[in-house]
N, C-alpha and C positions, 0 to 999 in steps of 0.2 A: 238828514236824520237817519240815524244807524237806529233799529231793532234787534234785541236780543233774546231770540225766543227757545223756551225749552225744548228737550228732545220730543219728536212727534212722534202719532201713534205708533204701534210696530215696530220699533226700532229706528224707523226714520227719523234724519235732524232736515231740519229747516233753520237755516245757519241767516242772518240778518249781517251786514257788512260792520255790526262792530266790533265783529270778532271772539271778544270773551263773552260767556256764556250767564246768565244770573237765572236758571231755571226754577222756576216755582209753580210747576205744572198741578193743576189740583184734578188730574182726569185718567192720570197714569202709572201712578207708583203704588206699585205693592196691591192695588187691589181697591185703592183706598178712593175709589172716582169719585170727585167732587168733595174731597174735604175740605172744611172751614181751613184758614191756616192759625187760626188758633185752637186748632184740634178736636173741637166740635162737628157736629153732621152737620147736615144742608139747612139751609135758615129754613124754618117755618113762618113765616108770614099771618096775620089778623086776616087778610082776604084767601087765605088757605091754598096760596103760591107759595113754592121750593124756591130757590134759588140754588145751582151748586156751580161753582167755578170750574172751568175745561181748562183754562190757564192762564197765567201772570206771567209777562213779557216785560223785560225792563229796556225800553225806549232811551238810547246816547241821542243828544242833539249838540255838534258843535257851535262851539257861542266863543268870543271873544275872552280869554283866556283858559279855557277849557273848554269842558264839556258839560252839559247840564243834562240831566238823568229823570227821567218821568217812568211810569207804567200804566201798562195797558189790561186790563183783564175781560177776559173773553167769560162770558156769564148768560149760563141756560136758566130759563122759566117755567115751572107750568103746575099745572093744578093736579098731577096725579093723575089724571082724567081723561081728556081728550083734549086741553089746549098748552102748547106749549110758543116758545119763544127765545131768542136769542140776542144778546146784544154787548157789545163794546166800548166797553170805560176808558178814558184817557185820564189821568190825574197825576201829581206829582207827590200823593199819597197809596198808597196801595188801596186799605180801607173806602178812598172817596173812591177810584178807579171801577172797585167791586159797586160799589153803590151805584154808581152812572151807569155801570154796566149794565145792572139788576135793572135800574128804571127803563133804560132802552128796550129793554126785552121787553117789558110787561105793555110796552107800546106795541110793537111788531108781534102780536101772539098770533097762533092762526090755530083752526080746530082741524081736528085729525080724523079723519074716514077711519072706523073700526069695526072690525065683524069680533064680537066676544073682547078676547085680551089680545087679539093680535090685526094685522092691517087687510085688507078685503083680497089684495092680489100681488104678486110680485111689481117689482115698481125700482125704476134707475135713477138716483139723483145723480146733478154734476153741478160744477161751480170749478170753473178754471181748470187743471189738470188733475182735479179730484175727483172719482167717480164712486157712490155707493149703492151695491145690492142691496135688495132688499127682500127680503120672502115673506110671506105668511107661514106661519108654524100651528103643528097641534098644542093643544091644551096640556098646558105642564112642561111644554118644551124647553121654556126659560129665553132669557136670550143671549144670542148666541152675538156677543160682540161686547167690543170693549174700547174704552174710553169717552169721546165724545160721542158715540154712537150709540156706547149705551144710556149714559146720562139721559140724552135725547128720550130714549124710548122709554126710561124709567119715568119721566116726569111728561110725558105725554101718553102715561097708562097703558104701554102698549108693554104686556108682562111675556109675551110669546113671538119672538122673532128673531129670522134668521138675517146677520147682515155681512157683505164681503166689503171690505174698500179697498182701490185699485188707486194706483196715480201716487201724486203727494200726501202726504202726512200730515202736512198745515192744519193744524186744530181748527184754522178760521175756516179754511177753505173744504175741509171735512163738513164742519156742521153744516157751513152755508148750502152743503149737497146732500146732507140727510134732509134737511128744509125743504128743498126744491123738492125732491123725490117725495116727502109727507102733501105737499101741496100739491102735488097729481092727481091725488087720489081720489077717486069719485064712490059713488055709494055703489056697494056690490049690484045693486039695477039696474043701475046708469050704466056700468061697466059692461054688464052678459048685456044689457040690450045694444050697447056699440059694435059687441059679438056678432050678436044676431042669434045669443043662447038666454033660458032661461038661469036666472039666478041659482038656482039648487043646480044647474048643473056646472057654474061656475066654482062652486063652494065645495062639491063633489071631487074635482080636479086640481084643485089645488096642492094635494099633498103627494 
């Protein structure tokens, strides 16, 4: 089974052995991270969960007189707030791929450590030869990243933070290390007492 996946973040490709290319990245063009593809924002949901697409990859599988064609779409969750989640549709629909996508995420959600709008301390996620920074920022900073990185932070409420990514591009392999790096995180008390500092002077030195 050949994968054929869009250009990755930064310029990086992540080329799958089928060779031609069918990108329908919804985390990277123009600005436009996580747009519906029928040109609409991020789903709103009744339980007051987002949904927005990081990317659609279309799947070659050789089969006895060709090839049979499926996609895959990589689909973040979260409530705005402090829980988010991720997960991966297979279908040989687009629309059902996004929907299988969506439900898997909303299974896998995890809550997010936050001091204010931004994360309590600097923090590394990885996932294969992916690695992501992570900082805490001042108020009003914004955040300072883009594509799946930022989806991530916009729909796990975190409105202020700095992120580097290092390694591969792979959108899967991106999120799955902003994930890891969110689930580190412990309450900024737990943290200074692993120090052996008081909290205010943990929060003090941060910036």
């Amino acid at each position: 089974m050949a994968q054929e996946q869009g250009q990755g973040q930064g310029g990086g490709r992540d080329q799958g052995r089928g060779g031609n290319r069918d990108n329908r990245d919804g985390g990277n063009r123009g600005g436009r991270d996580g747009q519906r593809r029928d040109g609409g924002n991020d789903n709103q949901r009744d339980d007051n969960l987002q949904d927005r697409v990081v990317n659609i990859a279309r799947v070659a599988k050789v089969v006895k007189g060709g090839r049979r064609f499926s996609f895959s779409a990589l689909v973040v969750v979260g409530d705005g707030k402090d829980m988010v989640g991720f997960g991966l549709g297979k279908a040989n629909e687009v629309p059902d791929a996004i929907r299988k996508g969506g439900e898997q995420a909303k299974k896998d959600m995890i809550k997010v450590r936050k001091v204010g709008n931004t994360i309590p301390y600097e923090v590394v996620g990885r996932y294969g030869s992916a690695k992501v920074l992570m900082y805490p920022a001042k108020q009003g900073k914004g955040i300072i990243a883009g594509g799946a990185v930022r989806i991530i932070a916009e729909l796990a409420g975190i409105h202020d933070i700095v992120c580097k990514v290092h390694g591969t591009r792979n959108h899967q392999n991106v999120v799955r290390a902003v994930i890891d790096g969110l689930k580190q995180l412990e309450s900024i008390e737990d943290y200074a007492r692993n120090l052996g500092k008081e909290a205010v002077d943990v929060l003090q030195s941060r910036h």
